[in-house]
N, CA, C and O atoms as CSV, one atom per row, in Angstrom:
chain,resi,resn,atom,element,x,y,z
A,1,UNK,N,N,40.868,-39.938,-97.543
A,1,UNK,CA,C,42.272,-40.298,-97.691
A,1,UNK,C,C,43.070,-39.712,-96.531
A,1,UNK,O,O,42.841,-38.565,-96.149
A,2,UNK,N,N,44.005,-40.479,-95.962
A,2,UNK,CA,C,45.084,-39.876,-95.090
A,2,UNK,C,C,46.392,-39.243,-95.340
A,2,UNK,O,O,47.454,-39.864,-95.368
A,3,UNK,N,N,46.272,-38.110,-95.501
A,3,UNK,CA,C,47.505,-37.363,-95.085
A,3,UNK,C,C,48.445,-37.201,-94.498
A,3,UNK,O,O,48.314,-37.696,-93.379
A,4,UNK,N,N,49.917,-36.500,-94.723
A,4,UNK,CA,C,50.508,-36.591,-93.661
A,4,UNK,C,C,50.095,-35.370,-92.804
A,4,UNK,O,O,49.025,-34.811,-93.043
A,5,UNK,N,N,51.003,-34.890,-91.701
A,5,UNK,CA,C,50.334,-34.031,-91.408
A,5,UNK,C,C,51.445,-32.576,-91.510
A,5,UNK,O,O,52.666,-32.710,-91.588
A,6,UNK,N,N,50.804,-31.332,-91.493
A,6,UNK,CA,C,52.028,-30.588,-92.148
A,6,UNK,C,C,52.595,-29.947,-91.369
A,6,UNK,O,O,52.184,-28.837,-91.031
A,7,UNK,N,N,53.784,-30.542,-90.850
A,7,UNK,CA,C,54.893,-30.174,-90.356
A,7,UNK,C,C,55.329,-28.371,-91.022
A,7,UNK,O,O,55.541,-27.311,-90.434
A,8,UNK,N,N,55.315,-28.641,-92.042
A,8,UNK,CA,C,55.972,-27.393,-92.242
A,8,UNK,C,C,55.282,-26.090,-91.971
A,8,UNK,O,O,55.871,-25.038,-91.721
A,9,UNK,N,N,53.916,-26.257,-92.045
A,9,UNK,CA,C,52.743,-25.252,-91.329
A,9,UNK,C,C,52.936,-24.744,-90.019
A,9,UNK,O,O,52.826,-23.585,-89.622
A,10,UNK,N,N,53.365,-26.198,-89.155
A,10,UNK,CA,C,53.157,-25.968,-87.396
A,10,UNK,C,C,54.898,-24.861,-87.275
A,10,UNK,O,O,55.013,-24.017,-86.386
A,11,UNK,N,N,55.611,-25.022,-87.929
A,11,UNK,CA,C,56.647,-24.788,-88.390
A,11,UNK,C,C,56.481,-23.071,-88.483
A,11,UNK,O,O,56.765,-22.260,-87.601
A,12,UNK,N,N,55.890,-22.783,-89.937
A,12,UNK,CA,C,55.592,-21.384,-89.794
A,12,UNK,C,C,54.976,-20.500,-88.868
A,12,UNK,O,O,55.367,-19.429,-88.402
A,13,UNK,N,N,53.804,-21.237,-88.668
A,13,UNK,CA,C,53.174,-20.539,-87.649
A,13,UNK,C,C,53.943,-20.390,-86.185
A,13,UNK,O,O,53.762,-19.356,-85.541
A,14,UNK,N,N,54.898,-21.555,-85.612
A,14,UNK,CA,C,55.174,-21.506,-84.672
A,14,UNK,C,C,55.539,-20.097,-83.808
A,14,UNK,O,O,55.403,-19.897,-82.601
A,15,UNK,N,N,55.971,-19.333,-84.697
A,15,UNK,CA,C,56.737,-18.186,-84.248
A,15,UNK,C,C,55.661,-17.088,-83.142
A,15,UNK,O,O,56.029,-16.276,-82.293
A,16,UNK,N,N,54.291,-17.460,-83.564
A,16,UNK,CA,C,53.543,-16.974,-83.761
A,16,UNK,C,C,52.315,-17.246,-82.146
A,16,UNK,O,O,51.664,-16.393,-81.543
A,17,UNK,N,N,52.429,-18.909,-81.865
A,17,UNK,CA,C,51.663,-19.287,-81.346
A,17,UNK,C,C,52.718,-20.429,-80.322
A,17,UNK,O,O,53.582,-21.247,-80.640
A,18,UNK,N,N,52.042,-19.921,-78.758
A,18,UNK,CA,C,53.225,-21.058,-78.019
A,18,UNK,C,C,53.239,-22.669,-78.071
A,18,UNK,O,O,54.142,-23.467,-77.819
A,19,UNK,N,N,51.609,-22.895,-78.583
A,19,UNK,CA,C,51.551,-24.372,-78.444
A,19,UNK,C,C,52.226,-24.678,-79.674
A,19,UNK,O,O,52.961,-25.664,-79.613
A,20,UNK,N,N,52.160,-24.065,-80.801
A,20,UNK,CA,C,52.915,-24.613,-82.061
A,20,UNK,C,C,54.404,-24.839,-81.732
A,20,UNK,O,O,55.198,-25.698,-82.114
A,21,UNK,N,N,54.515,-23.871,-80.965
A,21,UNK,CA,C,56.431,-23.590,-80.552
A,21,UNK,C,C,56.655,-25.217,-80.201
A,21,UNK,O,O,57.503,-26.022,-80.587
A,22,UNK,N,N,55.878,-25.294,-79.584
A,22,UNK,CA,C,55.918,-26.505,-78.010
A,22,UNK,C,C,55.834,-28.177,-79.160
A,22,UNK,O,O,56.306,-29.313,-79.110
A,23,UNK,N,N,55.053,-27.483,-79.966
A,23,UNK,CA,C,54.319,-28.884,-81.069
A,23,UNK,C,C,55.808,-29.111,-81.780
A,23,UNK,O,O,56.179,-30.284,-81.818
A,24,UNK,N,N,56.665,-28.146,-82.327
A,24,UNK,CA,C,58.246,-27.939,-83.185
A,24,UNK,C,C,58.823,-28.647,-82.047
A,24,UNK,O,O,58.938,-29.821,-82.399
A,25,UNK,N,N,59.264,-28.490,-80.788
A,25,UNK,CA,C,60.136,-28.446,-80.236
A,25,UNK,C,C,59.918,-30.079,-79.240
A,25,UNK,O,O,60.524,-30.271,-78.186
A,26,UNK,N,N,58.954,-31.088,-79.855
A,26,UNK,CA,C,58.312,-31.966,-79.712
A,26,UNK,C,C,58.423,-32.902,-80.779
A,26,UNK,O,O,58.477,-34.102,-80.510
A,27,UNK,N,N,58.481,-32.339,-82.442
A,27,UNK,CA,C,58.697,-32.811,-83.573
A,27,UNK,C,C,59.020,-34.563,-83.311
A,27,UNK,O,O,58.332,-35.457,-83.803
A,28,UNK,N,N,60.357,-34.798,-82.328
A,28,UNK,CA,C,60.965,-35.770,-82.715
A,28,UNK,C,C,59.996,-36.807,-82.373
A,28,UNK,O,O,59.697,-37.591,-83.274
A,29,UNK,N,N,59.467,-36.942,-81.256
A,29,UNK,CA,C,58.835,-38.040,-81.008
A,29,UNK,C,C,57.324,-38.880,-82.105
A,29,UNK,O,O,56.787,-39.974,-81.931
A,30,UNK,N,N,57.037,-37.795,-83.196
A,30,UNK,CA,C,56.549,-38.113,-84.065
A,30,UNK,C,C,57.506,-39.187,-84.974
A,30,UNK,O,O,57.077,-40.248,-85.428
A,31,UNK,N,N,58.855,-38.697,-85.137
A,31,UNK,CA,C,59.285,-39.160,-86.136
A,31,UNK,C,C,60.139,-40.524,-85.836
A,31,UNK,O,O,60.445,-41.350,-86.697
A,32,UNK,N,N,60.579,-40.623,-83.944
A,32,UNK,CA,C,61.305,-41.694,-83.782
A,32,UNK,C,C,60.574,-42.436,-82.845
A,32,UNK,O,O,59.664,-41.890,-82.221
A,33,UNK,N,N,60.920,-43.856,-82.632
A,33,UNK,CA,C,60.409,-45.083,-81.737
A,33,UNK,C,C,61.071,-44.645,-80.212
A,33,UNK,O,O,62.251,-44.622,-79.860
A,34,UNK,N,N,59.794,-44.301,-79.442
A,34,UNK,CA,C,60.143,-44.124,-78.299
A,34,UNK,C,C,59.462,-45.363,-76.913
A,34,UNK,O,O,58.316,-45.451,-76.475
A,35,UNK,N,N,60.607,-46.095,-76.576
A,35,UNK,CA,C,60.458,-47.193,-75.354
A,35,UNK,C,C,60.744,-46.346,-74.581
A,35,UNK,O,O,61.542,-45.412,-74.665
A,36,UNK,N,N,59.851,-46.780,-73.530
A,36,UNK,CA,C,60.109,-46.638,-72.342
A,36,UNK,C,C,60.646,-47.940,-71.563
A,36,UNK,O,O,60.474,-49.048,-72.071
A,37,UNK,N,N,61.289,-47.798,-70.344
A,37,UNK,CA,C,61.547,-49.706,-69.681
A,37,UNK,C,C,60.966,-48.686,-68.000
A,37,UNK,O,O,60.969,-47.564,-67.494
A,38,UNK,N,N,60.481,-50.322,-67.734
A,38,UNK,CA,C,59.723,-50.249,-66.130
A,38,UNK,C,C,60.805,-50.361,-65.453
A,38,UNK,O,O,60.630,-49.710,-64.423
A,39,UNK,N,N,62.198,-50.991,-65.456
A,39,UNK,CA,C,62.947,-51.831,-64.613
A,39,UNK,C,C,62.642,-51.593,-62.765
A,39,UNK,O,O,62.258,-52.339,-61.864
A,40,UNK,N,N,63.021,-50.264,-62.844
A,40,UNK,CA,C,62.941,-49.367,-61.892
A,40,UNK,C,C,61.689,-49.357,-60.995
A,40,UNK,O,O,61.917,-49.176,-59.798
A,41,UNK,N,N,60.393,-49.522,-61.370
A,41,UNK,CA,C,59.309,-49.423,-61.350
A,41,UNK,C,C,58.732,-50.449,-60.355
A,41,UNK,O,O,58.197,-50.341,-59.252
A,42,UNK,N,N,59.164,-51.885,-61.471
A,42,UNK,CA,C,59.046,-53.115,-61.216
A,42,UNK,C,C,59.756,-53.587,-59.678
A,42,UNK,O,O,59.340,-54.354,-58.809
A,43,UNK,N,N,61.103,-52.700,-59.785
A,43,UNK,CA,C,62.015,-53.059,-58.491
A,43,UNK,C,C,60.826,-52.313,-57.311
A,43,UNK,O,O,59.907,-53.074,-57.007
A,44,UNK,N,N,60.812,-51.580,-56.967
A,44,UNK,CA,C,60.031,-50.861,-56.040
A,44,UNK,C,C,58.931,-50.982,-56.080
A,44,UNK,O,O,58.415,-50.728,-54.992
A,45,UNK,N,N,58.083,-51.329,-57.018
A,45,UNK,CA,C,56.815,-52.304,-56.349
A,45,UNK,C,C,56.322,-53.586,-56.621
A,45,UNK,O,O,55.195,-54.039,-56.421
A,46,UNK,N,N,57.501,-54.208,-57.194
A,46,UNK,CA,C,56.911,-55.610,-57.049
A,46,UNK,C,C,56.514,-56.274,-58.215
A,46,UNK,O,O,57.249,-56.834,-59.029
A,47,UNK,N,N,54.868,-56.133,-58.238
A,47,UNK,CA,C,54.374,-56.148,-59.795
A,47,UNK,C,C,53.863,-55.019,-59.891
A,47,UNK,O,O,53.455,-54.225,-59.043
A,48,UNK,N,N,53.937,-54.981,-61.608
A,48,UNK,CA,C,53.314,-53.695,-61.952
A,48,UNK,C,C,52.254,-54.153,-62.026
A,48,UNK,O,O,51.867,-55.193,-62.558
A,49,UNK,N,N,51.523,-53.061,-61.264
A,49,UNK,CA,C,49.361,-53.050,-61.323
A,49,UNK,C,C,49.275,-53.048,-62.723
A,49,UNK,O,O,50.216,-52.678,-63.425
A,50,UNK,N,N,48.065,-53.490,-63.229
A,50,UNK,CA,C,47.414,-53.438,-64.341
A,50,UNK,C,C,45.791,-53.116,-63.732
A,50,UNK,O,O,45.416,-53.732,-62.735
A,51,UNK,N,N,45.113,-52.373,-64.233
A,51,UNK,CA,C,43.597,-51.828,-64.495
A,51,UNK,C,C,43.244,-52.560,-65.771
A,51,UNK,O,O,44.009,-52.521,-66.735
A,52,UNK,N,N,41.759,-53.428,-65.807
A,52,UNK,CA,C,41.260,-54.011,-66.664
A,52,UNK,C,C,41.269,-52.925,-67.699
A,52,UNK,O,O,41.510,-51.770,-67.350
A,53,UNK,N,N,40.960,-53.297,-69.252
A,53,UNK,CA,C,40.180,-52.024,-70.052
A,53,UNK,C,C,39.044,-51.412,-69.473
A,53,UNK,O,O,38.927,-50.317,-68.923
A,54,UNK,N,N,37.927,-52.644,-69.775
A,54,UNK,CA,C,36.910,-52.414,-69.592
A,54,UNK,C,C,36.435,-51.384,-67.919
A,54,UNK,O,O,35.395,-50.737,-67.788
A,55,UNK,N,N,37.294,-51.495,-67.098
A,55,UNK,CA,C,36.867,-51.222,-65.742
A,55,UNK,C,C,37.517,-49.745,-66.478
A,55,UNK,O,O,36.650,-49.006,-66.946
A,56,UNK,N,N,38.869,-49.305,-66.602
A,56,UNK,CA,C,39.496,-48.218,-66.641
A,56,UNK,C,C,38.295,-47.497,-67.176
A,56,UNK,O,O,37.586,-46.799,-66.451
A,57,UNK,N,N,38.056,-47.693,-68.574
A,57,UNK,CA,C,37.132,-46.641,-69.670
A,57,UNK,C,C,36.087,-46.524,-68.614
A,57,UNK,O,O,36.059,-45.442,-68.028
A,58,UNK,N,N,34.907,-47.761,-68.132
A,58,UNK,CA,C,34.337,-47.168,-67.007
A,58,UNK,C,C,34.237,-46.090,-66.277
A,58,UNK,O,O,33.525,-45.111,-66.503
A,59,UNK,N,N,35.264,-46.344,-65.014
A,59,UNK,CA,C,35.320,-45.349,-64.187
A,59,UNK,C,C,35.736,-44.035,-64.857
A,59,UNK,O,O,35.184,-42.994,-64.501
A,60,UNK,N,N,36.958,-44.025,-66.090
A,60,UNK,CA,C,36.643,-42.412,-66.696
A,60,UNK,C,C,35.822,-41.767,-67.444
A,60,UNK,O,O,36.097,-40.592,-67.687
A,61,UNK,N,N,34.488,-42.408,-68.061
A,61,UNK,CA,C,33.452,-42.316,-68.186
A,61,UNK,C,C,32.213,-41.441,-67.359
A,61,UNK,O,O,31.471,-40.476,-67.542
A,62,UNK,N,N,32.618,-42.758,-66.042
A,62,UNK,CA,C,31.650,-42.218,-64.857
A,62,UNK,C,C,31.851,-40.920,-64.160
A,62,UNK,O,O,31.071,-40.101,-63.675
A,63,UNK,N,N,33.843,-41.032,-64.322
A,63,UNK,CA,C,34.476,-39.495,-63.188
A,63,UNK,C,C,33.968,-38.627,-64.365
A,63,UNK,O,O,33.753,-37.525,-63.859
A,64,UNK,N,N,33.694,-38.580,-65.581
A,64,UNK,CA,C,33.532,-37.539,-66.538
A,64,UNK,C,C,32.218,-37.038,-67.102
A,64,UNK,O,O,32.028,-36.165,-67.949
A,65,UNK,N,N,31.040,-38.066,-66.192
A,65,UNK,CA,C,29.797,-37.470,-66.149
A,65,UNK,C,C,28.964,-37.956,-67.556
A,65,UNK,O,O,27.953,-37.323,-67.859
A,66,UNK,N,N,29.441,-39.172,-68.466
A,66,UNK,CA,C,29.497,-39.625,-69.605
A,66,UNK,C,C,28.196,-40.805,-69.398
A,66,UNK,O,O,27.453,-41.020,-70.356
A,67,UNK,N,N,28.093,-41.175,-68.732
A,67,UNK,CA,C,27.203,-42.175,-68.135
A,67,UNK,C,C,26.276,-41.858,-67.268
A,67,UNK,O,O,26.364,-41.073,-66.324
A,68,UNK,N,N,24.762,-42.929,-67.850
A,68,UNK,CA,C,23.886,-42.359,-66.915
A,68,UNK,C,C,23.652,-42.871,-65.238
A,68,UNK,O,O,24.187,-43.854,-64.726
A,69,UNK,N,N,22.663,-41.870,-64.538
A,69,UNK,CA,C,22.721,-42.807,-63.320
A,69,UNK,C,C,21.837,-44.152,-63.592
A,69,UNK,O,O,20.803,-44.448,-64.190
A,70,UNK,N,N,22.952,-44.865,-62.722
A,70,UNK,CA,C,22.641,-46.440,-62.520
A,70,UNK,C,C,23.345,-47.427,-63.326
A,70,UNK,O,O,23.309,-48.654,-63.230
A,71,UNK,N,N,23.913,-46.780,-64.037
A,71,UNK,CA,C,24.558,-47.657,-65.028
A,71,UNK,C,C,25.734,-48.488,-64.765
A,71,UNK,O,O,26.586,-47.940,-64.064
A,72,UNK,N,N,25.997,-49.738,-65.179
A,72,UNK,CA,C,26.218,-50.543,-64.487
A,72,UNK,C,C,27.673,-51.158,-65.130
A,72,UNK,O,O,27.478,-51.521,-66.289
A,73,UNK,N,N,28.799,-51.329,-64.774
A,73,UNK,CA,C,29.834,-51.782,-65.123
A,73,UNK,C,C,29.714,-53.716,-65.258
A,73,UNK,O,O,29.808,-54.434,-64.263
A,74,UNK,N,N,29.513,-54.221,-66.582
A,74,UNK,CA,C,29.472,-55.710,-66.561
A,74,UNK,C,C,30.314,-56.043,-65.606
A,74,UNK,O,O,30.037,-56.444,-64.476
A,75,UNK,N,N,31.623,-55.825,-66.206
A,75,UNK,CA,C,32.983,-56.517,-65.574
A,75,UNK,C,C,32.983,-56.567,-64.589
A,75,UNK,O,O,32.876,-57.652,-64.017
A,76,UNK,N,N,33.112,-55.324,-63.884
A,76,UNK,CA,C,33.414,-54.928,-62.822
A,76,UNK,C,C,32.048,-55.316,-61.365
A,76,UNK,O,O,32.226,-55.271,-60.147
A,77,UNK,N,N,31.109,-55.578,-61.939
A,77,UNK,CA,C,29.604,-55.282,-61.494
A,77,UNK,C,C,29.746,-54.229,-60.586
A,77,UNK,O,O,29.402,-54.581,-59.458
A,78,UNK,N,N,30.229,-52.744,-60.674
A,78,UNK,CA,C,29.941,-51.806,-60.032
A,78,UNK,C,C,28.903,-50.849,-60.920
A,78,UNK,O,O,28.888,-50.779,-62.149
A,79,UNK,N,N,28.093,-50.176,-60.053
A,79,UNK,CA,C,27.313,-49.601,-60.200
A,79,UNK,C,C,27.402,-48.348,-59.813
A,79,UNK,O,O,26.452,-47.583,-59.974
């Protein structure tokens, strides 16, 4: 079963521990809808790049030593 998760714990302890502090003082973005907009982004380069899935997980796979040698990217056919 899923839980929520307990706020009021990270809460107590915070006093205690800096990442909890950091986890409180962070709270909101759990609780509200956060957009971001490119506008800016888009103006200065044009189009925004996109990285396939399949290629992205790849290569951080490969930079992370997760994969064996030789192994072979379908998509991408890199090796």
């Amino acid at each position: 079963a899923v839980k929520s998760f307990p706020w009021w714990l990270v809460k107590l302890a915070a006093p205690f521990n800096a990442t909890l502090r950091e986890m409180v003082e962070m709270h909101y973005l759990w609780r509200l809808p956060v957009r971001l907009r490119n506008d800016k982004l888009v103006d200065i380069l044009g189009a925004e790049p996109h990285t396939p899935l399949d290629s992205a997980v790849y290569q951080t796979l490969q930079g992370l030593g997760c994969l064996p040698a030789g192994a072979i990217n379908q998509e991408a056919g890199e090796a």
